[in-house]
C-alpha positions in Angstrom: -33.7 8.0 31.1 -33.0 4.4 30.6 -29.1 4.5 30.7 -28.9 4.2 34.6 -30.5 1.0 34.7 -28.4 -2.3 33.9 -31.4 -3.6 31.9 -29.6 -4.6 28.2 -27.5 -7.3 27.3 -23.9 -6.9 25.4 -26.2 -7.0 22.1 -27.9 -4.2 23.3 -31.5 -5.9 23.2 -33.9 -5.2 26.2 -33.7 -8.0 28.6 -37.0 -6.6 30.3 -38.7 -7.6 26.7 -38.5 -11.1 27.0 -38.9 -11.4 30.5 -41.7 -9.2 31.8 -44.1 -10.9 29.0 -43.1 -14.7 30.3 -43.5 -13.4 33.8 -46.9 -12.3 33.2 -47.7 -15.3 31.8 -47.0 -17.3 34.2 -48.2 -15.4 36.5 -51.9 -15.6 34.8 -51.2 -19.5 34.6 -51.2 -19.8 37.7 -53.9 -18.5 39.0 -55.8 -19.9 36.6 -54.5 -23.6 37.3 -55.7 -22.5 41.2 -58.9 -22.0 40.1 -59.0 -25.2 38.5 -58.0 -26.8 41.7 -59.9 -25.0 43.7 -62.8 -23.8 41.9 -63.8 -26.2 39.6 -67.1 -28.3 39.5 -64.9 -31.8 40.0 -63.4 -30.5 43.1 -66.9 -29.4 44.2 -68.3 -32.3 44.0 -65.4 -34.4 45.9 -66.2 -31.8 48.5 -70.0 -32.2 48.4 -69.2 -36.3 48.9 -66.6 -35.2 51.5 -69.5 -33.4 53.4 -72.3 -36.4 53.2 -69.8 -38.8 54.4 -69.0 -36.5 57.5 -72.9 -35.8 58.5 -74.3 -39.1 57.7 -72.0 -40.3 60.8 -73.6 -38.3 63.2 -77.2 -39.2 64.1 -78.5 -36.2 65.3 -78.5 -34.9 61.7 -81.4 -35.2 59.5 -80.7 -36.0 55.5 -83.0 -32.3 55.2 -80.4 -30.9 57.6 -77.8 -32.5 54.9 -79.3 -31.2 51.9 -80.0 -27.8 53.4 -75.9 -27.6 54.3 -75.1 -29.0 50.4 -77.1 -26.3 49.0 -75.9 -23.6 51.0 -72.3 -24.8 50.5 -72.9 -24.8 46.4 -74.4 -21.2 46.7 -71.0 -20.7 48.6 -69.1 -22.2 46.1 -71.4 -20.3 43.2 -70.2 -16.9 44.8 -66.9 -17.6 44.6 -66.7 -18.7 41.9 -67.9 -15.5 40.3 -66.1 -13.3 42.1 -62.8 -15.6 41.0 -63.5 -15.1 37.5 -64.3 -11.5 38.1 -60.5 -11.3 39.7 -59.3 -13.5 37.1 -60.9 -10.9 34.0 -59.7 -7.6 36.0 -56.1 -9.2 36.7 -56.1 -10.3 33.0 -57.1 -6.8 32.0 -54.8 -5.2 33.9 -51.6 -7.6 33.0 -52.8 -6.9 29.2 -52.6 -3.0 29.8 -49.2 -3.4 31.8 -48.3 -5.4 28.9 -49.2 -2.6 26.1 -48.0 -0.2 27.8 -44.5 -1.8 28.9 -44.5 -3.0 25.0 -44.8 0.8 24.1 -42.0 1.7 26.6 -40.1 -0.9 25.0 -41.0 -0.1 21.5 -39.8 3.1 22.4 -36.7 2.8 23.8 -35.4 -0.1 21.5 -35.9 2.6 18.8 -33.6 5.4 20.9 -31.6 2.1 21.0 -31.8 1.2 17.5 -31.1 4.9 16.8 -28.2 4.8 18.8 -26.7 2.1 17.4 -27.0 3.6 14.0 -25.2 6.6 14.8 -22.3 4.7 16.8 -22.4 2.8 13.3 -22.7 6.0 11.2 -19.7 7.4 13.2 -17.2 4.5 13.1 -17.8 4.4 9.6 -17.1 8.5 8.9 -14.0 7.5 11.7 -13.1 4.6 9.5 -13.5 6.4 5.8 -11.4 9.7 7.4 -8.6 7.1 8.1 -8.4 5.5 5.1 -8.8 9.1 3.4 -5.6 10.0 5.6 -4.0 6.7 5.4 -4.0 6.8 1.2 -2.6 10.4 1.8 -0.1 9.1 3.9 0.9 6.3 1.4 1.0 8.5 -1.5 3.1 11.2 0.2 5.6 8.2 1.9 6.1 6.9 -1.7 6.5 10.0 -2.8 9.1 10.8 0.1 10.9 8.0 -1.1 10.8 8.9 -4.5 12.4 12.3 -3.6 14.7 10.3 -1.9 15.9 7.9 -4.1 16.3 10.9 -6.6 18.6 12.6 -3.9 20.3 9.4 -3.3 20.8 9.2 -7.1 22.4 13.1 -7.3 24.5 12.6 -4.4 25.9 10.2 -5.8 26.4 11.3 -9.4 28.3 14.4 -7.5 30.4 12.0 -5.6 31.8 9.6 -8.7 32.0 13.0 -10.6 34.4 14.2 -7.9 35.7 11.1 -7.9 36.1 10.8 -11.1 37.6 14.5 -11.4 40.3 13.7 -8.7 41.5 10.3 -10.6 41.4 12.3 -14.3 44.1 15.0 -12.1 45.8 11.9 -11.0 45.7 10.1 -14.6 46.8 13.4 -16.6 49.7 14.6 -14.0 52.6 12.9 -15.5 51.8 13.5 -19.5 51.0 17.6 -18.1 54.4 17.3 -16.7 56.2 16.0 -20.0 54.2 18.2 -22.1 55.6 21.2 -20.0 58.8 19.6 -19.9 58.7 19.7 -24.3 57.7 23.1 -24.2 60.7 24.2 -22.0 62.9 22.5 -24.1 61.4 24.0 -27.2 61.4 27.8 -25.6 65.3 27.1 -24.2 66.4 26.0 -27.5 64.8 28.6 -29.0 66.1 31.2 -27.3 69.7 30.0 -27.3 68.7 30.1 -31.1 69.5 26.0 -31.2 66.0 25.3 -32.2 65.8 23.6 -35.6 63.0 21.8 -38.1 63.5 18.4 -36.7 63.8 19.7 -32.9 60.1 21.0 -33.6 58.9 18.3 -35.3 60.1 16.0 -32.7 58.4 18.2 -29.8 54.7 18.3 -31.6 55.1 14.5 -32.2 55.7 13.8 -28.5 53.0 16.5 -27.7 50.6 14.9 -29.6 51.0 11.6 -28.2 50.7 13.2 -24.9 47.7 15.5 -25.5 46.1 12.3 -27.1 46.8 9.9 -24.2 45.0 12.7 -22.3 41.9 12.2 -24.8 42.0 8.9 -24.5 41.7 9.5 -20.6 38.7 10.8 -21.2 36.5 8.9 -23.4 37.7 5.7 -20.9 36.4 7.7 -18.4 32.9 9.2 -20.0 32.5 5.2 -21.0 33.2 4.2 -18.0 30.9 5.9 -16.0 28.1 5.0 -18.9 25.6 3.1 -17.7 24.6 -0.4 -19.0 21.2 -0.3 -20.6 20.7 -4.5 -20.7 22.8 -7.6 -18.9 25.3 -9.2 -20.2 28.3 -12.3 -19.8 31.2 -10.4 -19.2 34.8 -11.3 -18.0 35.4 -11.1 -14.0 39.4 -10.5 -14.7 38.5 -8.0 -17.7 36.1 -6.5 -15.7 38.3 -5.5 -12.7 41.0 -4.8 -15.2 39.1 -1.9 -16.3 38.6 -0.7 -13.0 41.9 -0.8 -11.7 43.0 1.1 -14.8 41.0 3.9 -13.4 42.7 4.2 -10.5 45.9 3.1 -11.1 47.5 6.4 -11.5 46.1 7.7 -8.5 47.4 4.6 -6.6 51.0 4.7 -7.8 50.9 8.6 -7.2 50.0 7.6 -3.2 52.5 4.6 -2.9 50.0 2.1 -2.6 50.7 -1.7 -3.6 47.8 -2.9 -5.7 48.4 -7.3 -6.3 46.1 -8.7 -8.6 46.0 -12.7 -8.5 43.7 -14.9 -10.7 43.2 -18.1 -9.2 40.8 -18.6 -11.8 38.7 -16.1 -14.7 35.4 -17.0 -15.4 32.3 -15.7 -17.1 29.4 -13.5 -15.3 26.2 -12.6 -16.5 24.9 -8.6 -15.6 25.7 -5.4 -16.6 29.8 -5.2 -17.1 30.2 -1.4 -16.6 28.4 -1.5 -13.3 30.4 -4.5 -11.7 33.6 -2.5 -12.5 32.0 0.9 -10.2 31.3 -1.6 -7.6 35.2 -3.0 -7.7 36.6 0.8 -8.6 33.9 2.1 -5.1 35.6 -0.5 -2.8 39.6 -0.4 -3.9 38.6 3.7 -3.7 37.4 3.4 -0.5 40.8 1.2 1.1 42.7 3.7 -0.6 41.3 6.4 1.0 41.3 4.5 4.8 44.7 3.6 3.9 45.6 7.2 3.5 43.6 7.9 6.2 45.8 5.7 8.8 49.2 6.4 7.2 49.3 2.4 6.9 53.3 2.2 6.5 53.6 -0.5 3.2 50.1 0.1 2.1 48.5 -2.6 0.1 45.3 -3.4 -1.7 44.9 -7.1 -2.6 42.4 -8.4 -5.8 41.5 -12.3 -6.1 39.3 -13.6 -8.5 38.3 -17.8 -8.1 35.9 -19.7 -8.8 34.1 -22.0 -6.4 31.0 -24.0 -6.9 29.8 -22.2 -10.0 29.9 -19.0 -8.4 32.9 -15.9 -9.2 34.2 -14.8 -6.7 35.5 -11.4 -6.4 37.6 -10.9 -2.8 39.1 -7.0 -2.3 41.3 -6.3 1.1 43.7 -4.3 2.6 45.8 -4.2 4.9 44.1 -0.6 7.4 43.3 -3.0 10.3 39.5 -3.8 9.5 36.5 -2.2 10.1 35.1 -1.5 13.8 32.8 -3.9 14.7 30.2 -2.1 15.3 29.9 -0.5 11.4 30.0 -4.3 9.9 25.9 -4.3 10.7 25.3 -0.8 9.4 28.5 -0.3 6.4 26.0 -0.7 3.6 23.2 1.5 5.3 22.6 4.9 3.1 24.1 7.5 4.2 26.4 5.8 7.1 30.0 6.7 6.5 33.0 6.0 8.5 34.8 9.2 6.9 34.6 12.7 7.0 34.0 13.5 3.8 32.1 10.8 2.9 28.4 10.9 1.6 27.6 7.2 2.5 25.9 6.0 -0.5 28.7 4.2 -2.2 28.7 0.9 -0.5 24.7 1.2 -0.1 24.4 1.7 -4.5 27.5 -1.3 -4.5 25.3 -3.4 -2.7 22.1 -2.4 -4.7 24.1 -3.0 -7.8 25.6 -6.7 -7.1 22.4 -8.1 -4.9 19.4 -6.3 -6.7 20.3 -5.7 -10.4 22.9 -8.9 -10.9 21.3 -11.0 -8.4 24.6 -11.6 -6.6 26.2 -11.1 -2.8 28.0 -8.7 -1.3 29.7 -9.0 1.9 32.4 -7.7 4.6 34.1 -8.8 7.1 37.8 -8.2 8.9 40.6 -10.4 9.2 44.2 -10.6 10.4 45.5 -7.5 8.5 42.2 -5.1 7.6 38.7 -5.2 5.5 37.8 -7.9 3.2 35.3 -7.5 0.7 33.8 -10.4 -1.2 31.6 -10.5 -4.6 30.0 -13.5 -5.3 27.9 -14.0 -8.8 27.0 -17.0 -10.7 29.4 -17.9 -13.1 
């Protein structure tokens, strides 16, 4: 009933309880200081004097005259006095009353208050533990989205180098498939022509074997290079990229491309060896495949290592015309790719690799003639 009235302060404390009280005492106060001036026995007497001093100046008043007006003017004063104080008890009575009673209504409504107050409370709190409740839930299923991620980041790309890695093993076992099948024509014409003899055999499994075991070969140096490094390293940068361009070699010559390695100058690294060499084998895969992409007449893919400042540096290019600009921000985002086919995680585990786990830096930019990639680690 209380709620229409603008009778609470922004604390929410009745404003009427402090001030009705000092009202009514001051309202009591001052009556009673009127009485005091008015009523009192001092300012009866000054009034008394007051009156003697009047009548004693005219003569046709006798002193009994005076006397008899004194009296009848204290009697006067005596009756008003009492009927003062009888105002003064009843007023103070009733202000006492109004005061119980307006403490009771305030009693009571400072409890509805109070109450209130406590369930606003009681509610922001149930408000406040149903967020965190949901808020936990929320972390705990984010970081778990991101686990799931992370995992589908980590097969995607285990598919993509093992497709990769598929392709460059076709690439890497064409030409000793094609001599092997080249020995066993030989072997099956000079065998039908009935010119086949003990050393003709013998010569055709010796060359066969060298070729079926340069095959192996092929693919323990792939299975070891696609091992993972368990702990870091000091490793070679030029032995390093070495490796990796082994891998793809093949596959290069096979597609025309130009690959020019120069070593300014070889220095030492310290990280996980294997890894470096994906990163290198990632980006010369991916300007072999924009260079195919383009039909770049005179295709090239240029290799420096140097060595500036204490820091190896690593600088891959080629010679596709560079990157749009608008990719440079995004080129290492997960799943952004600028091809097809592509599943956009290389570059993003490349980047993870040389910055996170080797505490490096790797960067792109375009120049004159296409995209140039740059590894920098501390030598």
């Amino acid at each position: 009933m209380y709620k229409g009235f603008n009778m609470f302060n922004k604390e929410g404390i009745p404003f009427f309880t402090i001030a009705i009280p000092f009202l009514s005492i001051i309202f009591i106060s001052f009556f009673t200081v009127s009485y005091h001036l008015k009523l009192s026995n001092e300012s009866l007497q000054v009034e008394i004097e007051e009156y003697k001093k009047v009548y004693t100046l005219k003569n046709n008043i006798t002193q009994k005259q005076i006397d008899s007006i004194i009296e009848e003017r204290i009697n006067l004063h005596k009756e008003k006095d009492k009927k003062f104080k009888r105002f003064i008890l009843v007023m103070t009575i009733s202000v006492l009353i109004f005061m119980a009673l307006f403490s009771f209504l305030m009693i009571s409504i400072i409890g509805d208050v109070v109450k209130k107050y406590k369930s606003q409370v009681q509610l922001k709190e149930e408000k406040l533990e149903n967020l965190n409740k949901n808020l936990a839930s929320k972390v705990e299923l984010g970081i778990q989205e991101a686990k799931e991620k992370d995992k589908a980041i980590l097969r995607q790309s285990k598919l993509a180098r093992l497709g990769g890695m598929i392709s460059m093993i076709a690439h890497q076992w064409r030409q000793p498939l094609t001599e092997l099948s080249g020995v066993l024509m030989e072997l099956e014409t000079a065998t039908r022509f009935k010119k086949v003899n003990d050393k003709h055999i013998l010569h055709s499994i010796e060359r066969s074997d060298k070729l079926i075991e340069f095959m192996s070969n092929t693919i323990d140096d792939f299975r070891n290079f696609y091992k993972p490094d368990k702990k870091k390293e000091s490793f070679l940068i030029k032995e390093s990229c070495i490796r990796a361009y082994g891998i793809i070699d093949a596959t290069l010559k096979d597609l025309g491309i130009e690959f020019i390695l120069e070593v300014k100058e070889n220095s030492e690294a310290y990280g996980y060896p294997t890894d470096f060499s994906q990163v290198v084998l990632n980006i010369i895969g991916n300007a072999k495949d924009i260079l195919i992409e383009r039909k770049i007449k005179g295709p090239k893919i240029y290799l420096t290592i140097d060595r500036k400042n204490d820091k190896s540096i690593v600088t891959i290019k080629d010679n596709a015309g560079g990157i749009k600009e608008e990719y440079l921000d995004t080129l290492f985002d997960p799943y952004f790719s600028t091809k097809d086919s592509g599943t956009g995680l290389g570059l993003y585990i490349s980047k993870h690799i040389i910055e996170k786990n080797m505490a490096g830096e790797l960067s792109v930019k375009n120049d004159e003639d296409g995209a140039v990639f740059e590894i920098v680690l501390d030598a």
